[in-house]
C-alpha positions as CSV (number, residue, x, y, z in Angstrom):
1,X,-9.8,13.5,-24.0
2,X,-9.8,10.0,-25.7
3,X,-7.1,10.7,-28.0
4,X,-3.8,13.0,-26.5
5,X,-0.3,12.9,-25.6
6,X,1.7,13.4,-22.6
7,X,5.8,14.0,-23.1
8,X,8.4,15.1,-20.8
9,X,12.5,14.7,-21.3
10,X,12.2,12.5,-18.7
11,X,9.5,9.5,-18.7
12,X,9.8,6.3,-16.6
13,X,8.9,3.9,-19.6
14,X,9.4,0.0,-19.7
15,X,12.3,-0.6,-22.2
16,X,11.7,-4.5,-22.4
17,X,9.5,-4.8,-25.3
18,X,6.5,-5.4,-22.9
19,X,7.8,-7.7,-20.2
20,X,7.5,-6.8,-17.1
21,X,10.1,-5.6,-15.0
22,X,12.3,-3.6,-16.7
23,X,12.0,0.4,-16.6
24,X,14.4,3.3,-17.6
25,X,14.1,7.0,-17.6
26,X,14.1,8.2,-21.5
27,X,12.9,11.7,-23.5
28,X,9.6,10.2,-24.6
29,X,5.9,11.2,-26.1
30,X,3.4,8.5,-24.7
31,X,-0.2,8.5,-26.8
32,X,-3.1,7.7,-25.3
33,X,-6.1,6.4,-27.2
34,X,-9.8,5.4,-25.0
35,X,-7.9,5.1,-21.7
36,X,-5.1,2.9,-22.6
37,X,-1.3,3.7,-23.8
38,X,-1.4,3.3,-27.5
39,X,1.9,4.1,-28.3
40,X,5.6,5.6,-27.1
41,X,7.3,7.4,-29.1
42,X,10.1,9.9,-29.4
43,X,10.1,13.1,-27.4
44,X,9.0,16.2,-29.7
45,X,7.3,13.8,-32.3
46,X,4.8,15.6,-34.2
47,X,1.7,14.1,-33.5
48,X,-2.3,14.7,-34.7
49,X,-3.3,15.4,-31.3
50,X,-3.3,17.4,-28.0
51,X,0.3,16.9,-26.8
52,X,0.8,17.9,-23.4
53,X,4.2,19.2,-22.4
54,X,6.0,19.0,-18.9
55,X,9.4,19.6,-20.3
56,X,11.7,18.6,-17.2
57,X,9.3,17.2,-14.9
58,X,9.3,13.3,-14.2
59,X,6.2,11.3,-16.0
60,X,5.8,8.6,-14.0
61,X,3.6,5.4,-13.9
62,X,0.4,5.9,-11.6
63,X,1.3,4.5,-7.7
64,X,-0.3,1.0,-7.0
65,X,-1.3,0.9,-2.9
66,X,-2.0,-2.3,-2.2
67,X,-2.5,-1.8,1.3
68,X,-5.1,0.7,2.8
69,X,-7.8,0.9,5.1
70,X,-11.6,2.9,3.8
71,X,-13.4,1.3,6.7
72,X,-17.1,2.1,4.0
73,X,-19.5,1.0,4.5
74,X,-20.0,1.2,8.5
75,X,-17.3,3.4,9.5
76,X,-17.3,5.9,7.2
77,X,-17.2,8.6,10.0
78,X,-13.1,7.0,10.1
79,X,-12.9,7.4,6.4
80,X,-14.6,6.5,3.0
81,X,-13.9,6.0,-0.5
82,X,-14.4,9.7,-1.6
83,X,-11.7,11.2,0.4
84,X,-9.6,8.2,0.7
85,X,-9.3,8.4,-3.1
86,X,-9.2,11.9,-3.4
87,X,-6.2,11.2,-1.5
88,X,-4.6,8.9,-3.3
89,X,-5.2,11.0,-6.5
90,X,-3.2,13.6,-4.7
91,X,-0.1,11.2,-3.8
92,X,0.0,9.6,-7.6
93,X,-1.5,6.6,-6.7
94,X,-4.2,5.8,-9.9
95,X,-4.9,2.1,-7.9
96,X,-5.1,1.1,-4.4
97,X,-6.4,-2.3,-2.9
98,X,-8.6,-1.6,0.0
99,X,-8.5,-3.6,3.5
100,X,-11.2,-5.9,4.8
101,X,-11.5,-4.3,7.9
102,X,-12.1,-1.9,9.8
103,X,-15.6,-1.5,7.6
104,X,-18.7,-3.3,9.3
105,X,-19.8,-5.7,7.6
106,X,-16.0,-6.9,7.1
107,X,-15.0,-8.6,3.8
108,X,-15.2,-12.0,4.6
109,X,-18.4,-13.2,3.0
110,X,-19.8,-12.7,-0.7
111,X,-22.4,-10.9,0.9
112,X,-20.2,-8.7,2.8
113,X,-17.5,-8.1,-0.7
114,X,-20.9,-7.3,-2.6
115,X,-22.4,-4.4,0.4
116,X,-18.9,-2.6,-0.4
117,X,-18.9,-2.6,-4.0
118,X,-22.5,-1.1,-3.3
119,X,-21.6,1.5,-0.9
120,X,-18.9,2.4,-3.7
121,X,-21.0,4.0,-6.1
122,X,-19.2,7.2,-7.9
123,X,-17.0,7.7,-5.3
124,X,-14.0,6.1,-6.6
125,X,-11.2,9.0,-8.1
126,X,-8.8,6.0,-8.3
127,X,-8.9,2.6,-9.6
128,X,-10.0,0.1,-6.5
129,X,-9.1,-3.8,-5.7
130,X,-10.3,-5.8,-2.5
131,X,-8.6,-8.0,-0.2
132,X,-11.0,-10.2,1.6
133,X,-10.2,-11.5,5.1
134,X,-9.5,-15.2,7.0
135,X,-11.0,-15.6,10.0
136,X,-11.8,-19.2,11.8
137,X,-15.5,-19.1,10.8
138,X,-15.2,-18.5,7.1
139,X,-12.8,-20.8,5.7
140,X,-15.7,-23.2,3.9
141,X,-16.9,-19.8,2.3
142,X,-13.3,-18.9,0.6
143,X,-14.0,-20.1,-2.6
144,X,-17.3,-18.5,-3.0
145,X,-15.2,-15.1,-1.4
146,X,-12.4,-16.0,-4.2
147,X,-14.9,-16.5,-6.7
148,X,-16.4,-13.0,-6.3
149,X,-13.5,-10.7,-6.9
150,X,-11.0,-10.0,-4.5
151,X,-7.4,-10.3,-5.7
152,X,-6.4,-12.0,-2.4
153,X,-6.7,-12.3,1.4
154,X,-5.7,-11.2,4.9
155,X,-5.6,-12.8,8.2
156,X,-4.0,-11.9,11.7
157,X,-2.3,-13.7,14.1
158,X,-2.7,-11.6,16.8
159,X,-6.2,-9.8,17.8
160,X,-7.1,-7.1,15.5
161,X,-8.6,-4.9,17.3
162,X,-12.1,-5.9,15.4
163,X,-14.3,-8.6,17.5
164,X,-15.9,-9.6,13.7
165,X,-12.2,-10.0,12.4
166,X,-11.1,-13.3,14.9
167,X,-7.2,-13.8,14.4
168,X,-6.4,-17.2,12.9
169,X,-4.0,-19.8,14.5
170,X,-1.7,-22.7,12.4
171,X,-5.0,-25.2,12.2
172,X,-6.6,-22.5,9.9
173,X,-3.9,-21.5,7.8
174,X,-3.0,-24.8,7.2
175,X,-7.2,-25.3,5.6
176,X,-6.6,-22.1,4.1
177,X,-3.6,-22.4,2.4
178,X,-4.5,-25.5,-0.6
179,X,-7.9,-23.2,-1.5
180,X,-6.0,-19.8,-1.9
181,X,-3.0,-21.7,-3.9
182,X,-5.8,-23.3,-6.0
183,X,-7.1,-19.6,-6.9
184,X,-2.8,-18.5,-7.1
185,X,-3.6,-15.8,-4.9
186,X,-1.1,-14.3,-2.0
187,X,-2.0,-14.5,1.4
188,X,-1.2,-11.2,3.3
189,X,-0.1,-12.1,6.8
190,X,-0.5,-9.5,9.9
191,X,2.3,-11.4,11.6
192,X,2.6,-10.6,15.1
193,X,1.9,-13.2,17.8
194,X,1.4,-12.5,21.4
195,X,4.2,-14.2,23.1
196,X,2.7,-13.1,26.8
197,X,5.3,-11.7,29.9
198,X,4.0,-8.4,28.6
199,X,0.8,-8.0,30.8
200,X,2.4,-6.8,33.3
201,X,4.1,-3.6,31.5
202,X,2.0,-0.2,32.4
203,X,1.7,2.0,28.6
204,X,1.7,5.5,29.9
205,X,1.9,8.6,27.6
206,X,5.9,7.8,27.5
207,X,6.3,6.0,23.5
208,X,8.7,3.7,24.6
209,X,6.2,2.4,27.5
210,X,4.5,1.7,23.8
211,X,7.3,0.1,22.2
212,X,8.3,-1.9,24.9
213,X,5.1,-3.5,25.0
214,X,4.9,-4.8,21.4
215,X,8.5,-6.3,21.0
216,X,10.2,-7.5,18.1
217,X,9.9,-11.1,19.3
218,X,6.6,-10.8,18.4
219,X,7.0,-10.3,14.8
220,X,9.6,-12.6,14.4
221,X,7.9,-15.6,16.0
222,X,5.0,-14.8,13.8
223,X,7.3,-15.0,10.4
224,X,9.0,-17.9,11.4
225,X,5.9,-19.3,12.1
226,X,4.2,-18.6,8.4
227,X,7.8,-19.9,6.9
228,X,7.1,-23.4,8.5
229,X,3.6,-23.0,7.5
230,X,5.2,-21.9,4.1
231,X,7.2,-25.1,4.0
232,X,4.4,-27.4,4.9
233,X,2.4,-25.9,1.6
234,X,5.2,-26.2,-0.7
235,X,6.3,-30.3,0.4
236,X,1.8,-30.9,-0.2
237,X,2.7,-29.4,-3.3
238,X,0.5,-26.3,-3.2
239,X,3.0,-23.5,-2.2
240,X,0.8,-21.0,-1.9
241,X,1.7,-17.2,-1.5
242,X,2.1,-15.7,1.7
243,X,3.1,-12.4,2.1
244,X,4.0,-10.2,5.3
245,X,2.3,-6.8,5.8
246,X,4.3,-3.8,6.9
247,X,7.4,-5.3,8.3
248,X,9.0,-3.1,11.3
249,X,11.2,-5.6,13.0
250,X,14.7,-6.0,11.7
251,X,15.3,-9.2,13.4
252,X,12.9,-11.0,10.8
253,X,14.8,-9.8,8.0
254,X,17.2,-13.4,8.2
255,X,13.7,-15.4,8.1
256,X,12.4,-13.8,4.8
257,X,15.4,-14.1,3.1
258,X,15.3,-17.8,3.8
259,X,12.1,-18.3,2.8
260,X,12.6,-16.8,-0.8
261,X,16.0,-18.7,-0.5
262,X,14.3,-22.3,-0.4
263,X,12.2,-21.2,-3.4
264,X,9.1,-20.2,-1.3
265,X,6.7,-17.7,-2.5
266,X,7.4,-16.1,0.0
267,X,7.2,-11.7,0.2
268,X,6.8,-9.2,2.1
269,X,6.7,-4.8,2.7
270,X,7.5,-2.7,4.8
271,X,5.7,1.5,5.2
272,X,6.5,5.1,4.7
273,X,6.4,5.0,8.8
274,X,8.7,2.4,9.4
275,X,12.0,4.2,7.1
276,X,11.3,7.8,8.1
277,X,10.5,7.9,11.5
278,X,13.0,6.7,14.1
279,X,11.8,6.1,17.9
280,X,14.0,8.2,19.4
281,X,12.4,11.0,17.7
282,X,8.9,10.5,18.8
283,X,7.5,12.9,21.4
284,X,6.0,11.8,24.5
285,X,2.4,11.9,24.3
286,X,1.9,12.3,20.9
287,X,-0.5,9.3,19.6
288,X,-0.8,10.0,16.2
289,X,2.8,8.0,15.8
290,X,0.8,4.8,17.5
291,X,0.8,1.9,14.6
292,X,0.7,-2.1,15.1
293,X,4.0,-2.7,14.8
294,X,5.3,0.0,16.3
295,X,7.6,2.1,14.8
296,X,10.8,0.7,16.3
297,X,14.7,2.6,16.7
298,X,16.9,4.5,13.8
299,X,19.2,1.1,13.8
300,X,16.5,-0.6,12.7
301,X,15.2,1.8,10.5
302,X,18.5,1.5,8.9
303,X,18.2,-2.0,8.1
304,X,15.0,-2.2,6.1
305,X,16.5,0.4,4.0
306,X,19.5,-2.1,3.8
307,X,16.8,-4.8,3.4
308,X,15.1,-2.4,0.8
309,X,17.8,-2.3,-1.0
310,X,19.2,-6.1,-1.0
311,X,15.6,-7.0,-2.1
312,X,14.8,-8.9,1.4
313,X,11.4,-6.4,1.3
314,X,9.9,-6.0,-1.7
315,X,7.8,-2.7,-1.8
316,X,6.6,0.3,0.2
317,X,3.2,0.3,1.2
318,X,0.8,3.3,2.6
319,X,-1.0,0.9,5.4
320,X,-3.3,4.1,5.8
321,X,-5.4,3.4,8.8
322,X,-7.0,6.5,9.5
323,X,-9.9,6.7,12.5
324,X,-11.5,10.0,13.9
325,X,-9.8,12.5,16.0
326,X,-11.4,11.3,19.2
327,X,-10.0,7.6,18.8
328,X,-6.9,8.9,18.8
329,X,-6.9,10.1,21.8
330,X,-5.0,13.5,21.0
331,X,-5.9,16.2,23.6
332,X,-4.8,13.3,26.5
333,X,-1.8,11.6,24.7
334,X,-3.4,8.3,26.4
335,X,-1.1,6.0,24.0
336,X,-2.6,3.0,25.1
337,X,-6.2,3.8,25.1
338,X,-5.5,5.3,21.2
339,X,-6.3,3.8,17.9
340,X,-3.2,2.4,16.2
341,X,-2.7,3.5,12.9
342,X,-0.9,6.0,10.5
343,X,-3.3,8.3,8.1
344,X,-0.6,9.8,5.6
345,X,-2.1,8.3,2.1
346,X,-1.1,11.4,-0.1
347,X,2.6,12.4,1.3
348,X,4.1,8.6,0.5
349,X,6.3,8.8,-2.7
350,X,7.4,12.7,-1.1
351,X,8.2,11.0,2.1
352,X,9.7,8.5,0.7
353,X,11.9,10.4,-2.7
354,X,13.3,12.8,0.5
355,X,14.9,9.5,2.0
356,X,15.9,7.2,-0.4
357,X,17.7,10.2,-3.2
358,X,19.9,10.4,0.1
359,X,20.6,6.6,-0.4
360,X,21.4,6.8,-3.8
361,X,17.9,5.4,-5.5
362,X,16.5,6.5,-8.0
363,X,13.2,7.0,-9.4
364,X,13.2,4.4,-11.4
365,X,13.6,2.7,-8.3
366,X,11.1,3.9,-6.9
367,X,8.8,3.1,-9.7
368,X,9.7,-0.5,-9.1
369,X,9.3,-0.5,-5.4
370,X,6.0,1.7,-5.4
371,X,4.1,0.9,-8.6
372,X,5.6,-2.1,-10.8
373,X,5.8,-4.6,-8.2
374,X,3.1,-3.7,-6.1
375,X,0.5,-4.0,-9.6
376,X,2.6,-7.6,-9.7
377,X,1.7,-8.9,-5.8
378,X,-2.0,-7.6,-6.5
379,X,-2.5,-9.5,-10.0
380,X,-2.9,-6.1,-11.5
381,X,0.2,-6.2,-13.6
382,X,-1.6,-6.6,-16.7
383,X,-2.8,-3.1,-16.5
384,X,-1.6,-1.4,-13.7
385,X,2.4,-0.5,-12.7
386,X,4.2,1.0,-15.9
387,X,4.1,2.8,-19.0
388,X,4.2,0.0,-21.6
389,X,1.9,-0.1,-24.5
390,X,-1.9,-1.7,-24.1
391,X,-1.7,-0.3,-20.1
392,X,-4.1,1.5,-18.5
393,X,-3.0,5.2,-19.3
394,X,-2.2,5.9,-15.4
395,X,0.4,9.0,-15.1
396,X,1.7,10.9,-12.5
397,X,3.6,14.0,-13.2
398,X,6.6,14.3,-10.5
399,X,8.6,17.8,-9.7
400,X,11.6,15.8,-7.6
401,X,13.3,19.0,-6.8
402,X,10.3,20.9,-5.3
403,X,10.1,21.4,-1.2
404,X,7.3,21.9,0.6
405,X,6.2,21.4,4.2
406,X,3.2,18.6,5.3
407,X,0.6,20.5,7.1
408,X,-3.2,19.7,8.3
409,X,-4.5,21.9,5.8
410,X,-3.3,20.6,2.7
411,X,-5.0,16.7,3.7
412,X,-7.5,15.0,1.4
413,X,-7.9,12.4,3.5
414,X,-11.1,12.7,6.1
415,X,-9.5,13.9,8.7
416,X,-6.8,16.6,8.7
417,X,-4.2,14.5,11.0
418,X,-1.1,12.7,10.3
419,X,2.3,12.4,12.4
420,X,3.7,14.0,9.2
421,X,2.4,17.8,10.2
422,X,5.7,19.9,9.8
423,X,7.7,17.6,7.9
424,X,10.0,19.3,5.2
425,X,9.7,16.9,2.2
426,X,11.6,16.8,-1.3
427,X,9.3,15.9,-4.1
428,X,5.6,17.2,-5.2
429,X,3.0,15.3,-7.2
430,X,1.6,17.8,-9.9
431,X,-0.7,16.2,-12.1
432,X,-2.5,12.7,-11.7
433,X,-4.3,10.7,-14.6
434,X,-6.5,7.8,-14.5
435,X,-6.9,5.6,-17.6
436,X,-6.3,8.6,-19.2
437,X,-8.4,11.4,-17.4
438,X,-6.7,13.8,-15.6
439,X,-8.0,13.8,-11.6
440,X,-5.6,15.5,-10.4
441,X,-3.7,19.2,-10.9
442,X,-1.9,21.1,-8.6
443,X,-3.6,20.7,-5.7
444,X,-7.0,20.6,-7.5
445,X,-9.3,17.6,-8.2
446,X,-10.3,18.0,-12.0
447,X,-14.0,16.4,-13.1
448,X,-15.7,13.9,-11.3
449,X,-14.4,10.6,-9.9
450,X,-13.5,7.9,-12.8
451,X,-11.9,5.3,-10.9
452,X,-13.5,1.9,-11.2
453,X,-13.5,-1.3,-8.9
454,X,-10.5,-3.7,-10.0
455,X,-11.7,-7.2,-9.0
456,X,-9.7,-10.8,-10.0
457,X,-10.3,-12.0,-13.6
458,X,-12.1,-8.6,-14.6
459,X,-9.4,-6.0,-15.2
């Protein structure tokens, strides 16, 4: 359909006359014309095409991931861009921004950035960004990266687990920094740095043996050490962005809010993991709750939701980091040999509606932590992140009142596994739409896969 309507009593719409930012929940018809939003108008308006009707359910703005893992090319036996946006349909989210690792070649050349927008093909069932990587080796070659397409980069300070992805020290994010500000694009942070006295602590199938063996020290030495860095950018007059992937120590929280205190650009997000799952609650044995942070005590839990709310973190991320079965290590519960990573791409706006209705958000609030600033950090805002007229027609139609119960079975992802098996959750996705073609419908994939590669300066 290149000319319809969607309409619901109750439609997440930006009520700012087009600026960004501001989002209310109204009785609204939105018309679509060739994949964009072409108008908004009243709820029941009589129009001279299709109007679809979902009466009470929520019409949302499509999800923006900005971080997940596809591991394609090379690992596609981990996951690949089929499933991974299969999945993604099936959570709501109409754009993601893919990682540059764990795939082989990772994205840290132009050469490498161009093999995965070959390997993408017609795979895509969601819109698709790229981050591209910083390691030591590459740093003369950012420009040419930048040039290419991807919306920003990622480094770690601490090893990644991939021998092609190097972690970087202060020397190269100091030569880093003036090329990404030049390009005014953010630079995502893995920040935990190995502060040593650890070696000696034996990881046994026991989670806390786990948890005690990445501490929070780590994390917060690592953001305190991108806020000086921060500061040196800003006084050379470059401030450039940096940004902090998936937050799980508390004890940071005082550093961030510092930073965006002194006028630093200066963000960072936290995961579905990190605000439903407490440490206490986390079997023995069970690895498929291993992530990098780990997921740390309900206390601290607590206080990113605190943090979440103050606006100290500034949106919920997937960080889907699937791997196969046997990396996980599931039949021994060896948590130390197992891959670290959560796969739960689909179940994040359910995970996260069942905890934060409890806290007194709403879903407009959501909107803005999932979708509206999310499009913003990736440079997809002119486009991507709410219902406003000349977007990309991206919809998700929300039931926040239905229940259902996370199992294997229901997975899109590549492999049926997620720590989330069991889970009682409030709040189903129904309906997904892509620039206007509908993807997704009650648990069925509708068509073939429309989603397109979203790369910087060519929206």
């Amino acid at each position: 359909m290149s000319h319809f309507a969607l309409q619901s009593k109750n439609v997440i719409v930006n009520t700012s006359n087009g600026k960004s930012g501001s989002s209310e929940m109204v009785a609204a018809c939105v018309e679509v014309k060739d994949e964009l939003i072409h108008a908004i108008h009243p709820y029941g308006k009589a129009l001279s095409c299709e109007v679809l009707d979902y009466a009470e359910q929520v019409i949302m703005p499509g999800l923006v991931d900005s971080h997940v893992h596809i591991n394609e090319p090379g690992r596609t036996e981990w996951e690949g861009f089929n499933t991974a946006t299969q999945a993604a349909a099936a959570g709501g989210i109409t754009a993601l921004v893919d990682m540059p690792l764990n795939c082989i070649p990772v994205t840290t050349t132009k050469a490498a950035f161009q093999e995965k927008l070959d390997s993408v093909g017609d795979k895509l069932w969601v819109d698709c960004g790229f981050w591209g990587g910083v390691i030591p080796q590459n740093i003369d070659d950012l420009d040419e990266l930048l040039n290419a397409g991807v919306l920003g980069v990622k480094s770690f300070l601490i090893d990644s687990g991939i021998k092609e992805f190097p972690h970087v020290e202060a020397k190269d994010i100091r030569a880093a920094m003036p090329i990404l500000a030049k390009h005014d694009v953010p630079y995502l942070i893995h920040a935990e740095l190995d502060c040593g006295s650890f070696d000696d602590l034996v990881i046994n199938e026991k989670y806390n043996s786990f948890l005690e063996s990445r501490p929070k020290k780590w994390e917060n030495d690592a953001i305190s050490l991108m806020l000086d860095m921060a500061r040196e950018s800003k006084a050379k007059g470059d401030n450039c962005k940096v940004h902090i992937v998936h937050l799980s120590s508390d004890e940071a929280l005082e550093t961030i809010a510092e930073a965006k205190s002194e006028g630093l650009r200066f963000t960072a997000e936290t995961c579905p993991h990190y605000l439903t799952i407490a440490s206490e609650n986390i079997p023995d044995g069970k690895t498929l709750f291993k992530c990098c942070p780990p997921i740390r005590e309900n206390k601290n839990r607590e206080h990113l939701w605190q943090a979440i709310t103050d606006g100290r973190l500034d949106f919920i991320v997937s960080d889907h980091s699937p791997c196969t079965p046997e990396l996980k290590h599931i039949d021994t519960g060896d948590i130390e040999k197992a891959w670290g990573g959560i796969s739960a791409l689909q179940f994040g706006i359910s995970l996260i509606w069942t905890e934060a209705k409890e806290r007194g958000f709403s879903l407009v609030d959501i909107v803005r932590l999932m979708a509206t600033e999310t499009a913003k950090f990736a440079g997809l805002d002119t486009v991507k992140g709410e219902i406003k007229i000349g977007n990309h027609a991206d919809f998700l139609v929300f039931d926040p009142n239905a229940q259902f119960t996370i199992t294997n079975e229901m997975i899109k992802h590549r492999h049926h596994i997620t720590p989330y098996a069991g889970r009682k959750v409030t709040g189903q996705v129904q309906h997904t739409f892509v620039r206007g073609q509908h993807v997704y419908q009650q648990d069925e994939f509708i068509n073939a896969p429309v989603g397109r590669p979203l790369l910087k300066g060519r929206l």
